[in-house]
C-alpha positions as CSV (number, residue, x, y, z in Angstrom):
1,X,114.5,10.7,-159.3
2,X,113.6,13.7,-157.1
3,X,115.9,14.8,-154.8
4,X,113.0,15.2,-152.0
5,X,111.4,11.7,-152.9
6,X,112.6,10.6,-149.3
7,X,110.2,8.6,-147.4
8,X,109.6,11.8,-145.2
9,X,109.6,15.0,-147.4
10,X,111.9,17.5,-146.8
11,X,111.1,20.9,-145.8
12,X,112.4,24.1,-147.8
13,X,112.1,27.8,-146.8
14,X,112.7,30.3,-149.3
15,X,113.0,34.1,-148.1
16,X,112.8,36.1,-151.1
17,X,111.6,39.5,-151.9
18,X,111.8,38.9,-155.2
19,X,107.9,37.6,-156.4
20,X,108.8,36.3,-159.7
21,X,112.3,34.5,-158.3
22,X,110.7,33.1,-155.7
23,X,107.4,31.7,-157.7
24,X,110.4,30.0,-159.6
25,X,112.2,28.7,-156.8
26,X,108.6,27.3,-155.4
27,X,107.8,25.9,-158.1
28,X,111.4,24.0,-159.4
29,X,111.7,22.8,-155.5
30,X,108.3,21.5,-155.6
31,X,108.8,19.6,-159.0
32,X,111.9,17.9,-157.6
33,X,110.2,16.3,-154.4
34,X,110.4,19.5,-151.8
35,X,107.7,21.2,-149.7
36,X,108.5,24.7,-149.9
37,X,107.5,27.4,-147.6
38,X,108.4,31.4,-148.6
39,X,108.4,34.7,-146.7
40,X,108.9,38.3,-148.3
41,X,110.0,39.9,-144.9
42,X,112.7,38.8,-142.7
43,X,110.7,39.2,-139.7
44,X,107.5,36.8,-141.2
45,X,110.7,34.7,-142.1
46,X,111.6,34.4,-138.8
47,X,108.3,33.9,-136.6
48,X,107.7,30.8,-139.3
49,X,110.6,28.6,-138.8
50,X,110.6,29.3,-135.3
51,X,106.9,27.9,-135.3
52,X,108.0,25.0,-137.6
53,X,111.2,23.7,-138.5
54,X,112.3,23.5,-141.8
55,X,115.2,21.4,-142.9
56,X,117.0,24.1,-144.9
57,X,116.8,27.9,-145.8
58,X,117.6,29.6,-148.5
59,X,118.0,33.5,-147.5
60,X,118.5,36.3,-149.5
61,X,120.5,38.9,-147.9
62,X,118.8,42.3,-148.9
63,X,115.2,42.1,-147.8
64,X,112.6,44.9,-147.4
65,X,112.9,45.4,-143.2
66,X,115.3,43.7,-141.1
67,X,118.3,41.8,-143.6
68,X,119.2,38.2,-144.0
69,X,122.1,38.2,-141.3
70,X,119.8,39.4,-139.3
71,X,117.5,36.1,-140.0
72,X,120.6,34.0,-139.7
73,X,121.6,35.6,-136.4
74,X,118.3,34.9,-134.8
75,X,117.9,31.5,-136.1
76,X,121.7,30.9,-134.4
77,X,120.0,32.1,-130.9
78,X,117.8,29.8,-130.8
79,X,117.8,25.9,-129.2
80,X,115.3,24.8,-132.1
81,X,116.3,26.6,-134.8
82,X,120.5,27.1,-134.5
83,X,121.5,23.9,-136.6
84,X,119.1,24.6,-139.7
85,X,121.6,24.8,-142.9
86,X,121.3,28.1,-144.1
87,X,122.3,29.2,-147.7
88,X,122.7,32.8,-148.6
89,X,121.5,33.8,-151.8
90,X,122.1,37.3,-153.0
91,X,123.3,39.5,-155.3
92,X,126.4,40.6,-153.1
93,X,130.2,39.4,-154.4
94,X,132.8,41.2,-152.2
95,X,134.8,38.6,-149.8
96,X,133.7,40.5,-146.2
97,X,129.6,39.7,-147.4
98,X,130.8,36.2,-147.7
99,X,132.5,36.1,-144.6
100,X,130.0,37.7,-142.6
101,X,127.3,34.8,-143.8
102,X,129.7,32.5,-143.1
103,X,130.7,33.6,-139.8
104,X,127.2,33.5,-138.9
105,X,127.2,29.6,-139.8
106,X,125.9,29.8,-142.9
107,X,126.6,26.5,-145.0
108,X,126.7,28.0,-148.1
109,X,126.8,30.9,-150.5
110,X,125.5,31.9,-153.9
111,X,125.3,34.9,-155.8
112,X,123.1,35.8,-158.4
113,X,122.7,35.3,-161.4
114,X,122.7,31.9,-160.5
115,X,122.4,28.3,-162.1
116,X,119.0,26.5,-161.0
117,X,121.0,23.3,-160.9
118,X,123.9,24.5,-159.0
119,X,121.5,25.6,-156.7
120,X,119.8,22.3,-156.5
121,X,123.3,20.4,-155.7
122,X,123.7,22.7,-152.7
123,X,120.8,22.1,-150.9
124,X,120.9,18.5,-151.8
125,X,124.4,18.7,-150.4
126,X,123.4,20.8,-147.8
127,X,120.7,18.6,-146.3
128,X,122.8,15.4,-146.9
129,X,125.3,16.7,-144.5
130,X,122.7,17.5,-141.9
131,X,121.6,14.0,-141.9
132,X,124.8,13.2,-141.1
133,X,125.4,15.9,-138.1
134,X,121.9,15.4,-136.3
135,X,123.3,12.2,-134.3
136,X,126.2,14.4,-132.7
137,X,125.7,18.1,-131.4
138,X,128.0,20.1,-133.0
139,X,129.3,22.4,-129.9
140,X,130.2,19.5,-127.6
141,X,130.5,16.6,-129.6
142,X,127.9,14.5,-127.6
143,X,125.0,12.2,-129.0
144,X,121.6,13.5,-129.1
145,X,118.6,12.8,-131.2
146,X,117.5,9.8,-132.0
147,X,120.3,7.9,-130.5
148,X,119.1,9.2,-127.1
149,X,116.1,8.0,-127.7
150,X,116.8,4.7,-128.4
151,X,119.3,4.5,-125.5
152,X,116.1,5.4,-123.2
153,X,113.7,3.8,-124.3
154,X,116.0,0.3,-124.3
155,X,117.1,1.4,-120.7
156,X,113.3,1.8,-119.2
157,X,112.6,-1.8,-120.0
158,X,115.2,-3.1,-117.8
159,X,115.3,-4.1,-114.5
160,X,118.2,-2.1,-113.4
161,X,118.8,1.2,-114.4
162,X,119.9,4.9,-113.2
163,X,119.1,8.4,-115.0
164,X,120.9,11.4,-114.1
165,X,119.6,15.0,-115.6
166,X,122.1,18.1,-115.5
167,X,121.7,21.2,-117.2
168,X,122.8,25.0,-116.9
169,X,119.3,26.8,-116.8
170,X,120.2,30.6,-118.7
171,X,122.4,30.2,-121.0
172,X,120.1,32.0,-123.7
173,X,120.2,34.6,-122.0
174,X,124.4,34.5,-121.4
175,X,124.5,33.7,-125.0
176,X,122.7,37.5,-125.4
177,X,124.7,39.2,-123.6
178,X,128.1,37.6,-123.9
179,X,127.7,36.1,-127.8
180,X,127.5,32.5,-129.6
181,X,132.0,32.2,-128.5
182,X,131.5,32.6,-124.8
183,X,128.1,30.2,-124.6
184,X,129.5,27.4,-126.6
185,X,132.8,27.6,-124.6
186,X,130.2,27.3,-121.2
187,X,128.6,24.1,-123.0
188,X,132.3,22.9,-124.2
189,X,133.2,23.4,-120.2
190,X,130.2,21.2,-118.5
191,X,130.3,18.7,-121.3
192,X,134.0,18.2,-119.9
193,X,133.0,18.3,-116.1
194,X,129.9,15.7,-116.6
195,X,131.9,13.7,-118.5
196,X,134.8,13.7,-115.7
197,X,132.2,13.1,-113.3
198,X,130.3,10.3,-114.6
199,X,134.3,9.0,-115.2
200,X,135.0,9.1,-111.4
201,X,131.9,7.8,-110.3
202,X,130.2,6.1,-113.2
203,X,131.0,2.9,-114.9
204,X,132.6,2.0,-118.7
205,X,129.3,1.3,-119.9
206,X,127.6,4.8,-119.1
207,X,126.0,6.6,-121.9
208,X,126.4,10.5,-122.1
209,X,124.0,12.5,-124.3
210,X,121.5,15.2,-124.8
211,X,117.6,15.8,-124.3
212,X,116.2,17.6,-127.0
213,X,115.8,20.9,-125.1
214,X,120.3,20.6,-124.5
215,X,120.6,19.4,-120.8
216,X,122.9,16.6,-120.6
217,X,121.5,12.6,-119.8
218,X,123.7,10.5,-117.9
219,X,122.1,6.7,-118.5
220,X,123.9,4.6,-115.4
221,X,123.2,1.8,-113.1
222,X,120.8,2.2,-109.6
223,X,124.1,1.8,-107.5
224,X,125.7,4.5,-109.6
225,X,123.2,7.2,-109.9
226,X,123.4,9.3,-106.7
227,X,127.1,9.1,-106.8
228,X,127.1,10.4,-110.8
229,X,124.7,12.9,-109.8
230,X,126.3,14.1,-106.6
231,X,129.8,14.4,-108.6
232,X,128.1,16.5,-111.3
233,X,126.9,19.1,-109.2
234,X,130.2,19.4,-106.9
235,X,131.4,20.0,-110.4
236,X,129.6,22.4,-112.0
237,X,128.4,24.2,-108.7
238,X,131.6,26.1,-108.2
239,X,132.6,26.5,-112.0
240,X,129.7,29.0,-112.6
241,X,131.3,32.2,-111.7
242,X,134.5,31.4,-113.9
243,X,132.3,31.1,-116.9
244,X,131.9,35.4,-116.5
245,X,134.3,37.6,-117.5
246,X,137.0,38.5,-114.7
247,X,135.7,41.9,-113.5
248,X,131.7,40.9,-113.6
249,X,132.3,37.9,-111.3
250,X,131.8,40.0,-108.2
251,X,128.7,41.6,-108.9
252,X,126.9,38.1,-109.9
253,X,125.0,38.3,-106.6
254,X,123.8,41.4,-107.6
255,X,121.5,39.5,-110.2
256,X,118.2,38.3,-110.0
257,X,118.3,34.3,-110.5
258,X,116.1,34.3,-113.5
259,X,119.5,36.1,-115.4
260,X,122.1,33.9,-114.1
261,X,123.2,30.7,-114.9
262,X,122.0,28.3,-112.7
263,X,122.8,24.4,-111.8
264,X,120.5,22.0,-112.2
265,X,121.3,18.4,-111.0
266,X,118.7,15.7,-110.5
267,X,118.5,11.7,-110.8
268,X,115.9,9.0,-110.6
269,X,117.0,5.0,-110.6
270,X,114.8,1.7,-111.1
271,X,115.2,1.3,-107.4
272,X,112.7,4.1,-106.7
273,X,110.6,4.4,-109.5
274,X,108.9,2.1,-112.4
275,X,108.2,4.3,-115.9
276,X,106.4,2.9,-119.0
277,X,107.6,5.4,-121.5
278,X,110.2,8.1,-121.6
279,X,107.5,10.6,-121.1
280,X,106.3,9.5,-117.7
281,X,110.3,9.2,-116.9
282,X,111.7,12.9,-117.6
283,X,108.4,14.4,-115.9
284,X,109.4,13.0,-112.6
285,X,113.0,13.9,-113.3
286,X,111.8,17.9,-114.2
287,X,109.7,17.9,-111.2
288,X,111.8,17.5,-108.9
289,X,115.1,18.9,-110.3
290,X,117.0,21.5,-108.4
């Protein structure tokens, strides 16, 4: 059997400068079950899966304008595309190219010449461990995906029910300017806080998880909601200036909001409002968040 004969057909980017390699890689990958996207150029590479998705990529390193860390590094920056298993392909042997891939998440690593088939078993491997990691995000060990959505979309048919919505707003940019370490210790740091929070003022039976675009869902009861919300934001309101290094802490005012990280803290609970889907639901919650 194929390895891509899933009911939903997996999605394989190849970035390749090489024409003939990567007419063979299209090809094999289509026989076995794949759809298969390729790009010459790093940059094309990266403007298509930004656009859409794909479940895996398989970079090559040396490409004819910006390199494949350089791919790698951008994918990492963003929401949609950081978790994509990446596999380096290239020609390169020494240990520091194979630590730099790896350092910049990179599941795997193969050098040319290489065997079609062992090629094959990592990005079966590689995708198969994916699968695995999309219920849990991997920075602060949370659910997200689908079991978020089926924790909503059981909670809006029930007569009693709270939502609370926190998020830091520019962390992109933090991530920019202070790397991938210092923004995943920020996320690490208000995963702790709203989970203290919804500890103090929640109940056992509160659910803590993320939306797709990485703020935090608190799913409580009507009584609970205010109080969950209210604690989150005495929480993380003071803890923003500690998440800069010591000596630009002072100057923080000096920036325009747009470039700092701002709290965002808002809740909605069956007691004030009646949704029918989960779209109708967040849109009340974005609108008025603050």
């Amino acid at each position: 059997m194929a390895d891509g004969s899933q009911e939903k057909q997996q999605k394989i980017f190849i970035v390749e400068d090489d024409l003939d390699l990567a007419e063979m890689l299209g090809a094999y990958f289509r026989a076995q079950g794949y759809q298969v996207t390729n790009a010459v150029r790093g940059e094309d590479a990266v403007t298509a899966i930004s656009a859409e998705a794909p479940d895996v990529v398989v970079l090559d390193i040396r490409l004819p304008d910006i390199d494949g860390y350089e791919v790698c590094r951008r994918m990492r920056h963003s929401r949609r595309t950081q978790n994509i298993p990446v596999i380096f392909l290239t020609e390169k042997r020494e240990r520091e190219d194979k630590l730099a891939g790896l350092e910049l998440g990179a599941v795997d690593y193969i050098t040319k010449p290489f065997d079609i088939q062992e090629l094959r078993l990592r990005v079966r491997n590689s995708l198969r461990r994916a699968r695995l990691n999309t219920l849990v995000n991997p920075v602060t060990g949370l659910p997200e995906g689908q079991l978020v959505v089926e924790r909503l979309e059981q909670m809006v048919h029930q007569p009693d029910w709270g939502v609370v919505l926190a998020g830091i707003r520019g962390l992109d940019k933090f991530r920019d300017r202070y790397g991938f370490v210092a923004a995943d210790d920020v996320s690490r740091a208000v995963t702790l806080m709203i989970t203290n929070a919804v500890q103090e003022s929640g109940g056992v039976s509160d659910f803590v998880g993320h939306t797709d675009n990485g703020d935090f869902v608190v799913v409580t009861s009507s009584d609970r909601c205010k109080k969950v919300a209210e604690r989150c934001l005495v929480r993380l309101q003071p803890s923003i200036q500690y998440f800069y290094p010591a000596l630009e802490r002072q100057r923080l005012h000096e920036l325009p909001e747009a470039e700092r990280l701002i709290v965002r803290v808002n809740s909605v609970s069956s007691r004030e409002h009646r949704f029918n889907d989960m779209e109708s639901l967040f849109a009340s919650l974005q609108e008025h968040v603050g």
